[in-house]
Every structure is written in structure tokens, then in C-alpha cells.
C-alpha positions as CSV (number, residue, x, y, z in Angstrom):
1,X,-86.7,-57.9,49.6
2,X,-83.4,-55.3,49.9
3,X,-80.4,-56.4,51.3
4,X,-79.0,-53.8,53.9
5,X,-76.7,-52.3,51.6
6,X,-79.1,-51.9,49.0
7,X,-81.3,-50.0,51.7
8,X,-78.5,-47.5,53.0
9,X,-78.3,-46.8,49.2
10,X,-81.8,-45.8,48.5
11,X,-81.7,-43.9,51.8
12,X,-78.4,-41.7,50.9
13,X,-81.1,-40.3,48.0
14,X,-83.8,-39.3,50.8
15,X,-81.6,-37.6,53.4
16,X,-84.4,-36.4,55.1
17,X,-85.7,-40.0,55.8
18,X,-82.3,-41.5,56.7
19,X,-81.9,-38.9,59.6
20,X,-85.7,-39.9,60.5
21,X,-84.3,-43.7,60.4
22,X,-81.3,-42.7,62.5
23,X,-83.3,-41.1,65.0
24,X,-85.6,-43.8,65.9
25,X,-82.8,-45.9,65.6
26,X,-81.3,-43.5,68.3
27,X,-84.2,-44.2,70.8
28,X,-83.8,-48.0,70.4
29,X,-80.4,-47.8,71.5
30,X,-81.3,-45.0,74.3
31,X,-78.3,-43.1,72.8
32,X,-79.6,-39.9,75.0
33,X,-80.8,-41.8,78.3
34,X,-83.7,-40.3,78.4
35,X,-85.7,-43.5,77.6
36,X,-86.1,-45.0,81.2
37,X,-89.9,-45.7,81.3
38,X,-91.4,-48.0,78.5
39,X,-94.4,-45.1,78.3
40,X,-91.5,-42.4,77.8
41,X,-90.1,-44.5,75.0
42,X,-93.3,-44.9,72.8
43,X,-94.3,-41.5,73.2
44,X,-90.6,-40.8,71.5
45,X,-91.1,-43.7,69.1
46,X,-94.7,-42.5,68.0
47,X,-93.7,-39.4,67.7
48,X,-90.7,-39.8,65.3
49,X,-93.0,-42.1,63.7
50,X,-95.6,-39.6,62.9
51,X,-93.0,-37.4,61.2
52,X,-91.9,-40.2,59.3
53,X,-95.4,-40.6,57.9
54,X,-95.6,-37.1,57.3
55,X,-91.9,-36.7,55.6
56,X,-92.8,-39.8,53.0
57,X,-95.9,-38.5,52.2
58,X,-94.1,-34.9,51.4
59,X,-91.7,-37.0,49.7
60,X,-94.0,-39.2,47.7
61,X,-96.6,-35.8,46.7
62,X,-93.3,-34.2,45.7
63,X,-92.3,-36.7,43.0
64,X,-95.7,-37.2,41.8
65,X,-96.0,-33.3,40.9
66,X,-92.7,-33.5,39.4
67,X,-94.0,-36.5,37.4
68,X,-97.0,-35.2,36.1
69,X,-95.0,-31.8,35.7
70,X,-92.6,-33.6,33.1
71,X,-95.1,-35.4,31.5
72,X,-97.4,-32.6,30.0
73,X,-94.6,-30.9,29.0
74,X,-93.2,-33.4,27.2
75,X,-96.7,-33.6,25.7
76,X,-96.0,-29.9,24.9
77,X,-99.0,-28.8,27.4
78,X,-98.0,-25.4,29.4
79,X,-97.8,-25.9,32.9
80,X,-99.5,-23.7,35.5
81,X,-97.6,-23.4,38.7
82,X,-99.8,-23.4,41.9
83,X,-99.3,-21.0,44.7
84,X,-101.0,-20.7,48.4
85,X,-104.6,-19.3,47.6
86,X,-104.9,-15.6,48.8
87,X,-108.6,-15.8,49.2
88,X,-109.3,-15.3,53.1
89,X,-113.4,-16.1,52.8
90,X,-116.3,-14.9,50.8
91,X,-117.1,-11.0,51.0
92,X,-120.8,-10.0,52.7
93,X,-123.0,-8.6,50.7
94,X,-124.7,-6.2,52.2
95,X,-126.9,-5.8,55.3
């Protein structure tokens, strides 16, 4: 397991997680107040938690591609970028 400073290390390369971290860490402490109820304070908690989730998995996805991405080219196969599909549905027809 990391030590603490090894953590803050790893986090200073995922700045997006580390303000995640510092958030939640935020509601622990009640830094705003606004944490009076126990049901006030898990609805915050899940909620950060849920992005958290969502910001790995972003994170994880986005090194993967890269991955892959620098591994066919290295086998000298051409990469195909992906955009957002423009297809909005399948055309009728006829009546």
C-alpha cells in the first residue's frame, strides 16, 4: 500500500481527481456548514462520489485509447479517429 506522500504524488498527475478528493474531503470537515443533517451529508457524499466514478472512468477510457492509439502505430497501422456519429435514425421508405 502508498504512503501519503506517494498518494498526493500520483494525485498532482490527475488534477481532476485531486479536486474530487478535496471536495469530499471538504464535506467531512463541513468546511461550508451546510452539513447539519446526517441525510444532508450523504446526499453530498454520494453525489461527489458518483462524479468520482464517472471522472476515473473518463480518466481510465482516456488512457486506454491513448494506449491502443500508440501501439498500432508503432506497429505502423493508420489510425482512424472516431467522431460523434451524425446518423439521427433510419430513413422511411415509403408509405
Amino acid at each position: 500500500m502508498a504512503d501519503i506522500s506517494e498518494l498526493a504524488a500520483r494525485l498532482t498527475n490527475h488534477p481532476d481527481l485531486e479536486k474530487r478528493f478535496e471536495q469530499i474531503l471538504n464535506i467531512v470537515d463541513n468546511a461550508d456548514g451546510n452539513c447539519v443533517r446526517a441525510d444532508d451529508t450523504e446526499f453530498r457524499v454520494i453525489e461527489e462520489l458518483r462524479k468520482l466514478g464517472k471522472e476515473v472512468l473518463e480518466d481510465w477510457a482516456q488512457k486506454q485509447q491513448s494506449g491502443l492509439q500508440a501501439s498500432l502505430e508503432s506497429k505502423g497501422s493508420t489510425v482512424e479517429k472516431k467522431g460523434k456519429k451524425k446518423c439521427i435514425g433510419t430513413q422511411r421508405m415509403g408509405k
